[in-house]
C-alpha positions in Angstrom: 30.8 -23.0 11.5 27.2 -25.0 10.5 26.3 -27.6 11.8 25.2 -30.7 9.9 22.0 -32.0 10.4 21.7 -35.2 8.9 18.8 -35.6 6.6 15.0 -36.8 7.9 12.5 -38.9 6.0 9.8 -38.2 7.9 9.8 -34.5 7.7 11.5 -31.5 9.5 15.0 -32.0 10.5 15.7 -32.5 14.1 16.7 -29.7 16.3 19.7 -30.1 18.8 18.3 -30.5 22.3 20.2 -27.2 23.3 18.1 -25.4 19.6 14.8 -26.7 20.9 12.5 -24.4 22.3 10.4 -26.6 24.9 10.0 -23.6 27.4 6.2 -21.8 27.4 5.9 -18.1 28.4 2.2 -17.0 29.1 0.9 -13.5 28.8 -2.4 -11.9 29.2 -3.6 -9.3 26.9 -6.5 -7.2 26.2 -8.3 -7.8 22.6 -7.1 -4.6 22.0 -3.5 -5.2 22.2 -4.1 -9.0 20.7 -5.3 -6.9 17.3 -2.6 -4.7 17.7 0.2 -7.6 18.1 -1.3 -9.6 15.2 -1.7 -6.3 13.4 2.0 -6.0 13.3 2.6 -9.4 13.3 1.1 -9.6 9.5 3.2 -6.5 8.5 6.4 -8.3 9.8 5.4 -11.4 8.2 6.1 -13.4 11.5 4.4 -15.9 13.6 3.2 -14.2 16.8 5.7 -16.5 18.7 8.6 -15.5 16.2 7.6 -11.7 16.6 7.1 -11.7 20.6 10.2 -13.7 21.0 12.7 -10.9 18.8 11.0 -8.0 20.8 11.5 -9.5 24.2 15.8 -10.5 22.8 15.9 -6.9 21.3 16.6 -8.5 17.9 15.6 -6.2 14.8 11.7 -6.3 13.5 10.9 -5.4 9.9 7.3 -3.8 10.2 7.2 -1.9 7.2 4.5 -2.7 4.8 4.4 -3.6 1.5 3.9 -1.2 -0.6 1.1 -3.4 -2.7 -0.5 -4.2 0.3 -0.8 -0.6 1.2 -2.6 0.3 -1.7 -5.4 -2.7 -1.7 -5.9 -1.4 1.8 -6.2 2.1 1.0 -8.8 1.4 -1.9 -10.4 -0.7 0.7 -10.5 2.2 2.8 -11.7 4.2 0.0 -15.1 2.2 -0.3 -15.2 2.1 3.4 -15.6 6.0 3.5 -17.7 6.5 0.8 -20.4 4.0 2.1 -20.5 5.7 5.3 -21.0 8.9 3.3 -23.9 7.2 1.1 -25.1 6.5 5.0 -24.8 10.0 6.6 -26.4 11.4 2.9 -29.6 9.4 3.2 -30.0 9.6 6.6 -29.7 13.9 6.7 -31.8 14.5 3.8 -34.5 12.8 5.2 -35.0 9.9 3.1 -37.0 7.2 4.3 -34.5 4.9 6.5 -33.5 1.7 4.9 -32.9 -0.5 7.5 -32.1 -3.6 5.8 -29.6 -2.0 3.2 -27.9 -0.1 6.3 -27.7 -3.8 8.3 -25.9 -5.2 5.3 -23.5 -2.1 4.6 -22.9 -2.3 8.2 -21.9 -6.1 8.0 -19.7 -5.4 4.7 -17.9 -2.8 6.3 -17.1 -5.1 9.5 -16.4 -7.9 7.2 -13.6 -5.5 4.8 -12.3 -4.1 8.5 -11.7 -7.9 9.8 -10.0 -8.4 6.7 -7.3 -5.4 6.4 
């Protein structure tokens, strides 16, 4: 059976004092496993909080991606690979080193990994 919570002016309903979470956990973690945790945070679509708390009560987490997002970050990947190979090109035939053009391929490429 629901329970009725009665309606709130000033925003979010109220939680019952027995719903509300007002106990906080702490964990340390390396920036490794911080990427990895919001990594598959995003693919669950969950808050960090939400995702950490359904792992730790054994409750089911949908991590499978979507399948549009999966192609933008192949293509993505796509321009990734063939600027490294523009890279490794000019740099084994002996072409004068462009050190400039390689600083700002270098940054795009960070910039495109941050964002996937």
């Amino acid at each position: 059976m629901e329970k009725h919570v009665p309606y709130n002016p000033d925003g979010r309903p109220k939680l019952d004092p027995e719903e509300k979470r007002s106990e906080l956990l702490k964990s340390y973690v390396t920036p490794e496993e911080a990427d990895l945790i919001k990594v598959k945070c995003s693919m669950a679509g969950m808050s960090i909080s939400d995702f950490l708390r359904s792992l730790a009560l054994d409750q089911e987490i949908d991590t499978s991606a979507n399948p549009e997002e999966l192609k933008k970050i192949r293509a993505e990947l796509g321009k990734i690979g063939s600027n490294i190979n523009q890279i490794a090109k000019a740099v084994n035939s002996g072409e004068e080193f462009d050190e400039e053009r390689f600083k700002k391929m270098a940054h795009w490429l960070v910039q495109t990994i941050e964002h996937l």
